[in-house]
C-alpha positions, -999 to +999 in steps of 0.1 A: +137-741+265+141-707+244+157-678+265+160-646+238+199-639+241+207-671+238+213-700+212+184-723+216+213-751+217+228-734+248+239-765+271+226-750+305+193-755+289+186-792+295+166-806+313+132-823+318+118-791+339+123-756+332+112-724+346+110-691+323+093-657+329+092-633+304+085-598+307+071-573+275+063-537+275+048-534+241+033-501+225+016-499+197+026-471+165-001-484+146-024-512+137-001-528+116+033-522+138+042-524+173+075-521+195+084-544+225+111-540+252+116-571+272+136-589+298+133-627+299+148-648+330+148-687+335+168-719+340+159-756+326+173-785+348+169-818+363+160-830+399+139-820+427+127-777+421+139-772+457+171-778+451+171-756+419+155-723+429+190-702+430+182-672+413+221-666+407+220-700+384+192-685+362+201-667+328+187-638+318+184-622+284+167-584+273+165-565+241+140-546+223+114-562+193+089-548+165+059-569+158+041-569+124+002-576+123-008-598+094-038-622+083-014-652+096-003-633+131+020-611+143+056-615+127+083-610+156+115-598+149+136-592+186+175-580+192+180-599+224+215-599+244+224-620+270+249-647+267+254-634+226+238-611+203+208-627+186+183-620+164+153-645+169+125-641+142+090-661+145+052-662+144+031-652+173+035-635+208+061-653+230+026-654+253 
């Protein structure tokens, strides 16, 4: 599981289920460029999802993005903060 603010090798995110919600508010300043705010929220784990559905043992990470339109999609460049301060790069929306 990927949670923005955090390194992808964070050890609270194992597990063979995960739940993750991400939340964008994106607006565009062109056709070429466009500006996202963001808060993301989840938790990876193991065992039954009753037993797991704490909210206080989820993560949460928010920041603000710019996306760049090309022929190969959009380019995303985000300053998340949660756990760290991280800059995540990669091709596509997160959804």
């Amino acid at each position: 599981m990927s949670l923005r603010g955090y390194k992808d090798s964070y050890p609270p995110f194992v597990g063979n289920k995960e739940l993750l919600l991400n939340t964008e508010l994106r607006q565009d300043l062109n056709d070429v460029v466009q500006l996202v705010a963001f808060y993301d929220i989840g938790k990876a784990f193991s065992g039954e999802w009753s037993e797991n559905l704490d909210l206080s043992t989820f993560k949460s990470g928010y920041g603000v993005g710019v996306r760049f339109f090309t022929p190969l999609g959009p380019l995303r460049f985000d300053s998340a903060w949660g756990e760290d301060w991280i800059i995540h790069f990669g091709l596509g929306q997160v959804f």
